[in-house]
N, C-alpha and C positions, 0 to 999 in steps of 0.2 A: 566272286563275280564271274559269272558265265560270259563265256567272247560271242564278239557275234557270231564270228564265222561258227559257233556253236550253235545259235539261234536259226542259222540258215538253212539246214539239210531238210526241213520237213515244207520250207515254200520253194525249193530249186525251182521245181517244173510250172512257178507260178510266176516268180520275182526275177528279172534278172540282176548281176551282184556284175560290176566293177571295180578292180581295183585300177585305178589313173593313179601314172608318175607324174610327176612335175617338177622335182627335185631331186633328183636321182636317175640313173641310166636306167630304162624299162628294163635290162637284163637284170640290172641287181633285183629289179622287183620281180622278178620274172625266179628269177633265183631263191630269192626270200618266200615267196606263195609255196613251190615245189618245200624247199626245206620246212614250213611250215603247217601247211596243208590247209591255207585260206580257198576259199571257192573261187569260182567267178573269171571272168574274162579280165584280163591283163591290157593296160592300155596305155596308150600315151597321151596326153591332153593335148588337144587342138583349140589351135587360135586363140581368141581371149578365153578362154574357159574356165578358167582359173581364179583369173581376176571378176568374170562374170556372178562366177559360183561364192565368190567373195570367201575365196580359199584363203588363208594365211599362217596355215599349221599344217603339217604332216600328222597324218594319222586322221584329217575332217572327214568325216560321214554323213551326206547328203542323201536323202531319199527324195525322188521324185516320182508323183504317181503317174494315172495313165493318161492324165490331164494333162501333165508338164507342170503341177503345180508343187512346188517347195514341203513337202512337210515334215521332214524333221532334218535337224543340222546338230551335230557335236561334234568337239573335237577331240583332239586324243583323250583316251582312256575316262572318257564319259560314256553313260549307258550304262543298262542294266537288264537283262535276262527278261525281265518284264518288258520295257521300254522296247527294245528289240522286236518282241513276239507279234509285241502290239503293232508297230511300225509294219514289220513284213505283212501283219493278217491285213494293217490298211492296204498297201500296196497291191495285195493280191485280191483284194476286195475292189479294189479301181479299176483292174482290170478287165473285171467280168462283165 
């Protein structure tokens, strides 16, 4: 199975990619991206975000397009190389 951060490098300059802490000190994540060479901005979650985003696992994956609207959600180690491709080309598709 292809990672996402795999799937990412050909919409960089279309999608933007977060990874948000929420259980854990932004430096360990901050730490964990450099050793592993995930994309994306580094963040820490604000206010109910969390709880909004109806987060209750490490490792959830939420797309939101240019709407603000929801569409796709998995959590850890869900997804697939396709699911991914498709997901980023919506996102970059919303955008335009």
């Amino acid at each position: 199975m292809r990672r996402l951060t795999d799937a990412y490098p050909p919409f960089k300059d279309q999608v933007d990619f977060y990874a948000v802490a929420f259980n854990e000190p932004l430096s360990d994540l901050q730490a964990y991206q450099n050793e592993s060479g995930h994309p994306g901005t580094v963040a820490r979650a604000a206010g109910d975000m969390i709880r909004n985003f109806r987060v209750t696992q490490q490792s959830t994956k939420v797309a939101i397009d240019a709407n603000g609207v929801i569409i796709y959600r998995v959590g850890l180690g869900r997804g697939n190389e396709a699911e991914w491709t498709n997901v980023l080309q919506q996102l970059a598709d919303s955008a335009q």
